[in-house]
Structures are given as C-alpha cells and as structure tokens.
C-alpha positions in Angstrom: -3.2 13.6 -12.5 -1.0 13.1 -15.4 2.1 11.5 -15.5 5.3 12.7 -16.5 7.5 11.1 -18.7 10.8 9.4 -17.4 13.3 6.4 -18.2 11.3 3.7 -16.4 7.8 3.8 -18.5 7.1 4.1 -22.1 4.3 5.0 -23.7 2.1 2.1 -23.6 2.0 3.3 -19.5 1.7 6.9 -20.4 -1.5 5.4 -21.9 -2.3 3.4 -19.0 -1.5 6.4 -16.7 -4.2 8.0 -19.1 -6.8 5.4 -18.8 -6.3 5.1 -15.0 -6.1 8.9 -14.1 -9.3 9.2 -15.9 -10.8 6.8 -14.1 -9.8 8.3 -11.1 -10.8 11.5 -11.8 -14.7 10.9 -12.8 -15.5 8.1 -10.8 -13.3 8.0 -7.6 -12.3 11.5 -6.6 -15.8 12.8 -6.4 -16.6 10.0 -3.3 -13.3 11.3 -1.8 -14.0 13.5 1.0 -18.1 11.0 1.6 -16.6 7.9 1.8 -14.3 8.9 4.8 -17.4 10.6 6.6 -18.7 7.1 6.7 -15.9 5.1 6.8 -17.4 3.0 3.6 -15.4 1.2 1.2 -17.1 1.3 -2.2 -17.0 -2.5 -3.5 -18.8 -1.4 -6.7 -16.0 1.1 -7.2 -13.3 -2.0 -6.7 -15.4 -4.0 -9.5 -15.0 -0.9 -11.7 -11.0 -1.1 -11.2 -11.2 -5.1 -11.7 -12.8 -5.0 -14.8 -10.6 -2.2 -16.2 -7.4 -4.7 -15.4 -6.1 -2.1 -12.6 -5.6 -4.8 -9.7 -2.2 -6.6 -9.7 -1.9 -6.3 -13.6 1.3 -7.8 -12.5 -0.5 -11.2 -12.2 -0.2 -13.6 -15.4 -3.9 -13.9 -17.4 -4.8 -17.3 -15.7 -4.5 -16.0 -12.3 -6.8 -12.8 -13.7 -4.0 -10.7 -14.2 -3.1 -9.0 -17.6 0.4 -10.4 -17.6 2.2 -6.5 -17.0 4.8 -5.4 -15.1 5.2 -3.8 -11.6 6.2 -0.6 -13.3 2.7 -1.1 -14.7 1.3 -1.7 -11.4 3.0 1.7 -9.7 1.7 3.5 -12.4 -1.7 2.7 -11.8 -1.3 3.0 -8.1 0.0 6.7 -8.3 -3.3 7.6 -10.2 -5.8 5.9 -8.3 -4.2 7.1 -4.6 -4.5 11.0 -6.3 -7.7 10.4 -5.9 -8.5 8.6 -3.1 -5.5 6.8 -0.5 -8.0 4.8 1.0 -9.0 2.8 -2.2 -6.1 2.8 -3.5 -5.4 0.1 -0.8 -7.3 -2.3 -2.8 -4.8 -1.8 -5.7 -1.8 -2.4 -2.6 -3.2 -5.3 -0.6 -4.3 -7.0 -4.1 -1.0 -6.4 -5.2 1.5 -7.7 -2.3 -0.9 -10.6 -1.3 -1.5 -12.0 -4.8 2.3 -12.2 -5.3 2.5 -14.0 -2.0 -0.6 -16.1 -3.3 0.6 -16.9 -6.8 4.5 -18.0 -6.0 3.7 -19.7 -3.0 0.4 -21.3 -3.0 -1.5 -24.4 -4.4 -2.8 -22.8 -7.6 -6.1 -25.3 -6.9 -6.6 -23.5 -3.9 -5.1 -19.8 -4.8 -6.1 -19.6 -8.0 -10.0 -18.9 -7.6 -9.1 -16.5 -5.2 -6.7 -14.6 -7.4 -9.1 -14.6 -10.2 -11.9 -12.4 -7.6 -8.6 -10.1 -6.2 -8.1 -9.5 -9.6 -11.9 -9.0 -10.5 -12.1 -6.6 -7.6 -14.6 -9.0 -5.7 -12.4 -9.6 -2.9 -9.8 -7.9 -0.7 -7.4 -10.1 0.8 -5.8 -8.4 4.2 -2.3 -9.4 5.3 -2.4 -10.6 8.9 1.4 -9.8 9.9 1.7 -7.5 12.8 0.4 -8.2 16.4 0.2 -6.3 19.5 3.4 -6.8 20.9 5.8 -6.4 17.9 5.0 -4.5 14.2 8.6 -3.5 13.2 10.0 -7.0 15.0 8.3 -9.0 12.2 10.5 -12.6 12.9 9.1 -12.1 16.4 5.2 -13.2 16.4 3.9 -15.4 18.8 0.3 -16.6 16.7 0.5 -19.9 16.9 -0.1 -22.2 14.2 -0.2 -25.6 16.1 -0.6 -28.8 13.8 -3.8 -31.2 13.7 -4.0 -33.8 11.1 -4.8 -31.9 7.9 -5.3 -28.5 9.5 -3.5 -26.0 11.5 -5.6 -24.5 14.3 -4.5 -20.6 14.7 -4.9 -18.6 18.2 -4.1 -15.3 18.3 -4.5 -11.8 17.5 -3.5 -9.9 14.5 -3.5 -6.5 14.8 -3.2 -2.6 12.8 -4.6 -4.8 10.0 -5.6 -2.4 7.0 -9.2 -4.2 5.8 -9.3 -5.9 9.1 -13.1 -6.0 9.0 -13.6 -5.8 5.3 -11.1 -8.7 3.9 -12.5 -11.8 2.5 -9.2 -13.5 2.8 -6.4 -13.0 4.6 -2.7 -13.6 4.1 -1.3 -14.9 7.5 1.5 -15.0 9.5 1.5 -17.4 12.8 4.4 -19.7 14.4 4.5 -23.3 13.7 7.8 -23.3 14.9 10.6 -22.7 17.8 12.0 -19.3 18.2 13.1 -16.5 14.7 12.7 -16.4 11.8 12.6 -19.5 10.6 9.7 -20.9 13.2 6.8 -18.6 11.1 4.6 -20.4 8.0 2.1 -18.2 5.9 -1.6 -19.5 5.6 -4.4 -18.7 3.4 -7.3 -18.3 5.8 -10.6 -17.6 4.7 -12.6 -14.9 6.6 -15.9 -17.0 7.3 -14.2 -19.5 8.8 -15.6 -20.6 12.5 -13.3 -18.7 15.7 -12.7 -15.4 13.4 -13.9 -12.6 14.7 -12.4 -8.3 14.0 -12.5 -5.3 15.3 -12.5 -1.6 14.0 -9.9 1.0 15.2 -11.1 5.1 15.2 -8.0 6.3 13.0 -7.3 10.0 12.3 -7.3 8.7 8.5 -7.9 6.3 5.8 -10.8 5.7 7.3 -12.8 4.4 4.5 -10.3 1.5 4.2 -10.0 1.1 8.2 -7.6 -0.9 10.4 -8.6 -3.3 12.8 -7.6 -6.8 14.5 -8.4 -10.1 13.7 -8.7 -12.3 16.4 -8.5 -16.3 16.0 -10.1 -18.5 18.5 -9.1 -22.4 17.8 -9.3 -21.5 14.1 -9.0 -24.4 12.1 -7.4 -24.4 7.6 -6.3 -26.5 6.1 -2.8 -27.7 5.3 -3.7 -27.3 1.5 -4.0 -23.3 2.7 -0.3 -23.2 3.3 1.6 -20.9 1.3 5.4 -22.0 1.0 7.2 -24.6 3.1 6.4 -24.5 6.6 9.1 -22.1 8.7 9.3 -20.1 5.3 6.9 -17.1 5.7 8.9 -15.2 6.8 11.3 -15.0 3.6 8.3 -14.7 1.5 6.8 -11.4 3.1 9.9 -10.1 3.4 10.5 -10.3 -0.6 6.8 -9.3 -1.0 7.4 -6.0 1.0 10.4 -5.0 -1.5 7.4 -4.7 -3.7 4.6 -3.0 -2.0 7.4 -0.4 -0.8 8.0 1.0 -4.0 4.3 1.0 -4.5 3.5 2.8 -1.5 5.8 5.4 -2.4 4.1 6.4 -5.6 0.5 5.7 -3.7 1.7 8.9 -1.3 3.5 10.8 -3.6 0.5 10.5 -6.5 -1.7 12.5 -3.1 1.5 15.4 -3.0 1.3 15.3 -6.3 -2.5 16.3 -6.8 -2.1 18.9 -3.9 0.7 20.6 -5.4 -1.6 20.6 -8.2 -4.1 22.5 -6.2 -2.3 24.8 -4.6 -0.1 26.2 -7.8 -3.4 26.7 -9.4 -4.9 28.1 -6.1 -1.4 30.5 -5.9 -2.6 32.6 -9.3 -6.1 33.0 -8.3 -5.9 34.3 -4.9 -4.2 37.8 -4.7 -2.7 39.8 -2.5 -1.5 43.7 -2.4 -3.2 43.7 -6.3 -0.9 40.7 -7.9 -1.6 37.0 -7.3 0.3 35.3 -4.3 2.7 33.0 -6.8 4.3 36.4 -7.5 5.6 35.9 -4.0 8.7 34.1 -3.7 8.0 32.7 -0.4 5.1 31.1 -1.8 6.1 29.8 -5.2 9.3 28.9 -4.1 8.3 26.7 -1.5 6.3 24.9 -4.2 9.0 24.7 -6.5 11.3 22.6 -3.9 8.7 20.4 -2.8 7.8 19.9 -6.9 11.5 18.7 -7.6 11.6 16.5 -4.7 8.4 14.8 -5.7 9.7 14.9 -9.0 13.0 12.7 -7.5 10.8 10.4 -4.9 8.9 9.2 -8.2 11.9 8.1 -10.2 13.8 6.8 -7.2 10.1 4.6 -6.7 9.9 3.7 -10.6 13.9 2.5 -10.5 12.9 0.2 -8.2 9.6 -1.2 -9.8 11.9 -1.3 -13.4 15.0 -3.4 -11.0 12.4 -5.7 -9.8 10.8 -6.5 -13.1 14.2 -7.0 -14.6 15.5 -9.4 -11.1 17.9 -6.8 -9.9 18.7 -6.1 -6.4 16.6 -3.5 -5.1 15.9 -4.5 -1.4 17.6 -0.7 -0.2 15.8 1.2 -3.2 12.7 0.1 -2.0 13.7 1.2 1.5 14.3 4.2 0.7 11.3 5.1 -1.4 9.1 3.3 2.0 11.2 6.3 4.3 11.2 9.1 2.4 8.2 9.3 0.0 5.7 9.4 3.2 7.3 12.0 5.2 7.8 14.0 2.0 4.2 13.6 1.0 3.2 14.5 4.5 5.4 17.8 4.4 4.1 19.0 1.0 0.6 18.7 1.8 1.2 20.3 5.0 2.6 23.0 2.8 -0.3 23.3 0.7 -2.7 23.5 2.9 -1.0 26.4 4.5 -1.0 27.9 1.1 -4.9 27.3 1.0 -5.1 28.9 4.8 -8.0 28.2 6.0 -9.8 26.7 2.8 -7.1 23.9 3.1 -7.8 23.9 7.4 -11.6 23.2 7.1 -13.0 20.0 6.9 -12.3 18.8 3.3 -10.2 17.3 0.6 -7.0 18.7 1.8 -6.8 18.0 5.4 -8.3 14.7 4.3 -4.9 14.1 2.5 -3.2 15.4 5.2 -4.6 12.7 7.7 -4.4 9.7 5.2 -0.7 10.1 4.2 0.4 10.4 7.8 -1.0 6.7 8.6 2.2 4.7 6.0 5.0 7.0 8.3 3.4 4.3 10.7 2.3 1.3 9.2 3.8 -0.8 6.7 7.6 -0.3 7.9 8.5 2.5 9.9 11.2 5.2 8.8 13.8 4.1 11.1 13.4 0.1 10.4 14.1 1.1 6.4 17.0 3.3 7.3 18.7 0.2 9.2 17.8 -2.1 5.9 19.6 0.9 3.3 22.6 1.0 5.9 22.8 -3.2 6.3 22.8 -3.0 2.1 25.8 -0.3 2.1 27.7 -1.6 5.2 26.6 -5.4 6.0 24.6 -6.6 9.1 27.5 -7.4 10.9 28.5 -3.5 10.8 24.5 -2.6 11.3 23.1 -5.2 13.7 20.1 -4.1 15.0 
C-alpha cells in the first residue's frame, strides 16, 4: 500500500512507508487469511519487523529504538495493519507500553526489556481493563497491596489484547483509596508465580487474541513500579493520546487496501457489456469513502506531528480513536458488497471486516472519545460525565 504524500511526512517517511509496505506486502500479507485459521502469532515474523527498526522507532537508540518520531511510527503502522491487523498489534502494544516503560520506569529494570520490545522478541500486553469497568478506567479494583519490597497483585485483568502471548505486562491495580489518584502502574513479568490467562473466541483478530490475566497473591517488586505510586493513572491516560492516533491509521491502512481491491475489482468485473465502475452507484460510493479515508489519515498524522512537536492534541486523538474505526468498518463493508459474494466467502475481505470491528470496542469506545472532544471544546464542568 503506498502512501500518499501530505504536510505531516517528508520524504525520508515516504521512504520508510516504502521499506515498510514492502515488507508488508511479501512477507506478511501472504500469512494473512492462515494465521487467523489458527489463531497463531508469528514471533519469527515480529523478529523480522525488530530487526528492520519497525517497533517503537519512537524509542531513543539505547532503549533499541532508532531515535524517530511518532509520525514515523504511524507511518509504519498504516502499512503493516494493510496487511495484517492482527500483527500490527505488535507494532501498537510495543509502541504505547514502551513509552509508558521508558518515561516512567527504572531504566535498570525497563531497559533490557525495551531493547527485546524493540527487537521484536517480546510483546508487552497492557493490563488496564477489568470485568466490571473498560471505559470507567479511574475505577479498578486490582489491588496492589504493599509487602516490604514487593507489591502482591490479586485480581483479574480482562479483554487483554496478547493476554496469553505477552511476556510482560504493563499493569494497572489500586494501591490506593478511591479515583484516580489511588491506581500505580507495575511492570510485571509473565512467568512470575500466581499468573495464570485465559483465551476468549473473538469474531476477529484472532491471531493476536484477547484474554484475561488473572493474579493470585502475585508478588514484583517495588523496583517494577513505573511512576510515583497513585500516578498510573495520568501516565496511561497521556500514553492513550498516542496509541489513538495510531490506531486510526492501523484501521484506516485495512480501508485503505480494500478500497484498493475493490476499484481494481470494479474494471474487471462487467456488467450489461461495460465494467461495473462505469456505474455510478458503484464508483461513486468508492469515491466518498476514498476522500474520507483520505481526511481520517491527515486528521491521524496532525495529531502524530502535534505530539512530536508537544502540542495539545488530547481531542485530535479522540477524534481519530471515534471515527477512523467506524469509517474503516463502513468501507470495507462497502467493498465487500462490491466483491458480492467473492468478498462474503471465507477470505481476506470478511477477514478485514471482522478485525476492524474489534477497536469500535476495545481501546476506547466511540462515545467515551466523543465526551473527551466535547470536555476540550466546552470544559468538564459543561461535559461532566
């Protein structure tokens, strides 16, 4: 999938975009449509992305990184979710957890972690949402009770993308009274004694999976803590402003490649002697949902560009977390139809179909983003809930 030029990258990226779409292309896309019938994660594949720099290139060089920028990092994003949304999460989760990692943690404890995130060795899973609350994050009841020179966690974590495939885990638990300011962020190893996950049966990205982690008496160490205890809170909350952005571009790269498909698909097949792109209720259709895309991606890349350059961008990244999936999800819906029942059967479009439905769920749900753009235009006082 190539990338079109636009204010927000240059043409360094329009190289990288090269690199990485190629990459995409020969090595990923062809595991597409295999790796969800088995629900397998390709580690060798993630190696292949480490050592071409393409996880968290955000990251400085000591931490594995290549010392880029988070425009960078949405570029490669878009290119590697075209291909395949599921893998596409190791690019994601490496991304928003090493940022919690690196400005937060012990750098003796984070850093040889952040070197294998970056290497593709390990995925790190972030441990936020629990059974009785996703959208009410300040509202999690894990605790986190103090022992000496360890916390000891109980409690389930739950819809965790990687659950059962993480080697770390980024998480969230109560050390605290009541809100927002009672929750601390650990750095929990998944080996460690009292961990144990489970795997859900999702309608998509199945190769990455979703799960819960359930800790029984779990004992890390206080050297594992990421921030100030009572701050984790703030710190996922920034890291999400992020991973937003970049979730936008992951679902829009998939609309992208099926609009792709289907424009070329609309001059081969005919109908009543002419091909069906002569008809206006086909190509026209296309052409909407192609400007749209076309605006999701800059509104994504403005806020990648603000947050390199420390701007506000807390409601631009809402935006791009509200829109780009239900977009996405409506334009492959759209091409599929195109298809007909090539695009019905079991395959690569209804596989994109089912894997860009899962982040209207996960991740921040449309209505939760809405209330953060109107608290930006308006104030919390006028938008309290």
């Amino acid at each position: 999938m190539k990338i079109t030029p636009n204010p927000y990258v240059d043409g360094d990226l329009l190289d990288l975009a090269e690199m990485a779409g190629r990459f995409a292309a020969e090595r990923v896309a062809p595991g597409y449509v295999e790796r969800d019938r088995t629900r397998t994660l390709d580690r060798a594949l993630s190696e292949e992305m480490g050592a071409l720099g393409l996880i968290a290139p955000e990251l400085p060089d000591e931490h594995g990184g290549q010392g880029s920028t988070k425009v960078a990092a949405g570029v490669i994003h878009e290119q590697i979710a075209a291909a395949d949304l599921s893998l596409s999460y190791v690019n994601l989760l490496g991304s928003l957890n090493a940022q919690i990692m690196s400005d937060h943690g012990d750098p003796a404890v984070v850093g040889p972690w952040l070197r294998e995130i970056t290497a593709g060795r390990a995925i790190a899973a972030l441990g936020l949402t629990e059974p009785r609350g996703g959208s009410d994050a300040a509202a999690l009841t894990l605790r986190m009770r103090r022992d000496g020179d360890h916390y000891v966690l109980d409690g389930e974590k739950t819809s965790i993308s990687a659950a059962d495939q993480s080697e770390i885990a980024v998480v969230f638990g109560r050390t605290g009274g009541p809100g927002a300011r009672g929750i601390t962020a650990l750095l929990v190893p998944m080996n460690l004694a009292g961990i144990t996950t489970s795997r859900f049966d999702c309608h998509g990205q199945r190769a990455i999976g979703r799960g819960s982690i359930y800790f029984d008496g779990v004992r890390v160490p206080v050297s594992h803590r990421l921030g100030d205890e009572g701050g984790g809170f703030v710190q996922v909350m920034q890291g999400f402003d992020f991973s937003r952005a970049l979730i936008g571009l992951q679902v829009l790269g998939v609309a992208r490649a099926a609009l792709d498909d289907a424009w070329n698909y609309s001059t081969e097949r005919t109908a009543f002697g002419q091909p069906i792109s002569a008809f206006q209720g086909v190509s026209h259709r296309l052409a909407e949902f192609d400007t749209q895309v076309e605006a999701a991606r800059l509104l994504c890349f403005q806020a990648l560009w603000s947050a390199d350059r420390g701007l506000p961008h807390t409601a631009e990244a809402a935006m791009c977390k509200w829109w780009a999936p239900k977009l996405a999800y409506d334009v492959v819906h759209e091409c599929l139809l195109v298809l007909g029942h090539g695009g019905y059967d079991r395959g690569v479009m209804e596989q994109r179909l089912r894997d860009v439905l899962g982040f209207q769920i996960g991740d921040g749900t449309a209505q939760i983003m809405k209330t953060i753009v109107a608290r930006a235009r308006v104030g919390r006082a006028a938008v309290p809930v």
